[in-house]
C-alpha positions as CSV (number, residue, x, y, z in Angstrom):
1,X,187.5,34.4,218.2
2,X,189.2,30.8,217.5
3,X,186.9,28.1,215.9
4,X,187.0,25.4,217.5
5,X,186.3,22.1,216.3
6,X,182.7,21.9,217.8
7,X,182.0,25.4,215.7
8,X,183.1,24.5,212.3
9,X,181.4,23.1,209.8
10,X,182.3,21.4,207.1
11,X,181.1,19.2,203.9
12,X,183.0,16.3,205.8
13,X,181.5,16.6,209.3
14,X,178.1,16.2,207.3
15,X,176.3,12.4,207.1
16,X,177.2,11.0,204.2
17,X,173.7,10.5,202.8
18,X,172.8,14.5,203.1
19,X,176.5,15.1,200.8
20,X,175.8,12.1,198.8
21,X,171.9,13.4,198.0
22,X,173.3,17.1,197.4
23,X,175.9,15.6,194.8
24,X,173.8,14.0,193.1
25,X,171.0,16.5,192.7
26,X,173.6,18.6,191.3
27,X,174.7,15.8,188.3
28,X,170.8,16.0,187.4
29,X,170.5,19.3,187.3
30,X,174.0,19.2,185.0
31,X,172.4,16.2,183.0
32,X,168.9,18.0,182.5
33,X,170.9,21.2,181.4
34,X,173.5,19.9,178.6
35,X,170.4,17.5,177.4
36,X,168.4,20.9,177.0
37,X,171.1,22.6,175.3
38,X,172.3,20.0,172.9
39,X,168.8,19.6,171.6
40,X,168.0,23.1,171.1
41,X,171.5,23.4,169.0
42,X,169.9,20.8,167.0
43,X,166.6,22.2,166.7
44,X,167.7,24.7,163.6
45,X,167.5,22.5,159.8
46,X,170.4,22.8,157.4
47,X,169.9,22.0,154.2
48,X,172.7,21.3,152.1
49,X,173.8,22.6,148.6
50,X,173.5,19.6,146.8
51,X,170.0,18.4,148.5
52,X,168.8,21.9,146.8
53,X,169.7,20.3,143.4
54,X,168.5,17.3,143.7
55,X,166.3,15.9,140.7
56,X,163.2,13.2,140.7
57,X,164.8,9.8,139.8
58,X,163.3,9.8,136.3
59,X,166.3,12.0,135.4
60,X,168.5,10.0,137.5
61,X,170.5,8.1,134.5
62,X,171.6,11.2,133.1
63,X,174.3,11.9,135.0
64,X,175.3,12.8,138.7
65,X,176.3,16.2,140.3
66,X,179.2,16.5,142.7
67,X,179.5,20.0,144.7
68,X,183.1,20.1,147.0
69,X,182.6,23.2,148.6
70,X,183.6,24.6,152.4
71,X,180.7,23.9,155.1
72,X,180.3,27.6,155.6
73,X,178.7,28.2,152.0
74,X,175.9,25.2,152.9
75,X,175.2,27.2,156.5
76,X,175.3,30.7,154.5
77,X,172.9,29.3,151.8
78,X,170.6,27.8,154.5
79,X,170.4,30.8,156.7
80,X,169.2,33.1,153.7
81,X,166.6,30.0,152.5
82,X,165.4,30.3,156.6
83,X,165.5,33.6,156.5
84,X,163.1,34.3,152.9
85,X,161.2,31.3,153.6
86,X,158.2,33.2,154.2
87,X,158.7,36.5,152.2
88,X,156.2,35.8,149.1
89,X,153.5,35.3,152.0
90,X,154.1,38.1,153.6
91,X,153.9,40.2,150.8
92,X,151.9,38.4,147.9
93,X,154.9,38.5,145.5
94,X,158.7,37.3,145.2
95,X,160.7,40.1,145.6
96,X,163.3,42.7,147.8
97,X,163.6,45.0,149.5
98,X,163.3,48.7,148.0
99,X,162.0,52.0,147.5
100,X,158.6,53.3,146.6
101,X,157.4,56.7,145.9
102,X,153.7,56.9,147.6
103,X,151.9,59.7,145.5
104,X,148.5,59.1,147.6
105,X,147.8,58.1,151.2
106,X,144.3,58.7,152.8
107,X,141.2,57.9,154.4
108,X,138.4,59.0,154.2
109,X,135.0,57.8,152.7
110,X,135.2,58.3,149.0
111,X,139.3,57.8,149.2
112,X,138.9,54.2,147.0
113,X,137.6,57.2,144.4
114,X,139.9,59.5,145.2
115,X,143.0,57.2,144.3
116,X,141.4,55.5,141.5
117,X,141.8,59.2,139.8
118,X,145.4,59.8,141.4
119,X,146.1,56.6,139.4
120,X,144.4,57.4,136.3
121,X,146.0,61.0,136.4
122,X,149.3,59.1,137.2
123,X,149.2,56.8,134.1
124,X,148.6,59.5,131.9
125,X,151.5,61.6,132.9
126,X,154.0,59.0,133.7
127,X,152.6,55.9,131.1
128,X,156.6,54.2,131.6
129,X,156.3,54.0,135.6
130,X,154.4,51.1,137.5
131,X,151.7,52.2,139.6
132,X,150.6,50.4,142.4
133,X,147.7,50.1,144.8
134,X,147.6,49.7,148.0
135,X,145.4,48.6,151.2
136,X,146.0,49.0,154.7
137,X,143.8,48.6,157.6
138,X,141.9,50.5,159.3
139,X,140.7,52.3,155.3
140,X,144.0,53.6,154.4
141,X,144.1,53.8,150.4
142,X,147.8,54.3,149.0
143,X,149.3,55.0,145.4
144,X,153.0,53.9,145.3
145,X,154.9,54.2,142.0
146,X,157.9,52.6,140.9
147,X,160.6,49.6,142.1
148,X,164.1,51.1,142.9
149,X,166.7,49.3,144.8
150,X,168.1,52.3,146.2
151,X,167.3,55.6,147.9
152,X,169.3,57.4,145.3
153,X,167.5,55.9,142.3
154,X,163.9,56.7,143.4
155,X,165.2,60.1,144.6
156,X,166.3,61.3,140.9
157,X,162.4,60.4,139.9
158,X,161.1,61.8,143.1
159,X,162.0,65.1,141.6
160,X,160.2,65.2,138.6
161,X,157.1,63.3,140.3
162,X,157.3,66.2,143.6
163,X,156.6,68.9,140.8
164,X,153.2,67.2,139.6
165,X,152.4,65.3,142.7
166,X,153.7,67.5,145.6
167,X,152.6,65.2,148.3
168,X,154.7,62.6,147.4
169,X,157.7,60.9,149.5
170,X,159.8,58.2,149.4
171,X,159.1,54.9,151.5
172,X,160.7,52.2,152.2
173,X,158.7,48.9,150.8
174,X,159.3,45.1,149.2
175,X,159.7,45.7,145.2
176,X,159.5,44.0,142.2
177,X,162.7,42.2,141.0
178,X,164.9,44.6,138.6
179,X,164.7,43.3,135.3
180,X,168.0,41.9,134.4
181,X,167.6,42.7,130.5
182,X,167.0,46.5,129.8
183,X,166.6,48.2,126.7
């Protein structure tokens, strides 16, 4: 079958008002895009090293701090501030993340009891370990003991607490920072 030119159609055999309105619709739709996108890329903060050590200006005759450093530290630095921002609320202390032992984990009615004497029992048989306890909803009443970094530290206590406590297991949980001077 051979197209004529009666069949065809084309962009050019259109009135130029219905191209000219279809061109255009298409820039807005371009505009509203790239105006959407460039102010979402700009919708993340960055904070800078130097604005982190800034001082109030009564200290400001004492001297002044220059940092020359690659722009890849400063978006480094700033994605880890973002990204613990919110960690002490979460979990009512500064810390990281870690290992637990959890010695205790019930509950029923008298469990608040119950754990209070896991804990007492705990103390006496392990005074150098931390005990800590724990809430969670709906009545759940836990004893976790210890702060370790690492699976392989809290497993080499696991074994001597698994003897007296055989109940107990490792979990996963937001520690205490290390100490950084040990005896």
């Amino acid at each position: 079958m051979k197209l004529n030119k009666k069949n065809r159609k084309s962009v050019f055999n259109l009135p130029a008002k219905y191209y000219f309105c279809a061109m255009i619709r298409k820039l807005i739709l371009c505009f509203v895009i790239l105006t959407f996108l460039a102010g979402y890329s700009r919708a993340q903060s960055f904070v800078k090293t130097f604005e982190l050590f800034k001082r109030p200006d009564i200290y400001s005759n004492t001297g002044q701090l220059n940092i020359n450093q690659n722009k890849a530290i400063d978006s480094l630095i700033s994605r880890y501030i973002m990204a613990n921002k919110d960690l002490k609320i979460e979990n009512d202390h500064y810390g990281m993340p870690g290992f637990r032992i959890q010695i205790y984990n019930s509950s029923t009615r008298n469990a608040r009891e119950e754990s209070s004497k896991v804990m007492a029992d705990f103390i006496s048989k392990f005074p150098d370990i931390t005990p800590y306890a724990l809430y969670a909803q709906p009545g759940y009443f836990k004893i976790r003991v210890g702060d370790f970094r690492t699976k392989t530290e809290a497993i080499k206590l696991f074994l001597t607490i698994s003897k007296v406590f055989p109940d107990s297991y490792i979990v996963p949980d937001f520690i205490n920072f290390p100490d950084l001077i040990k005896k």
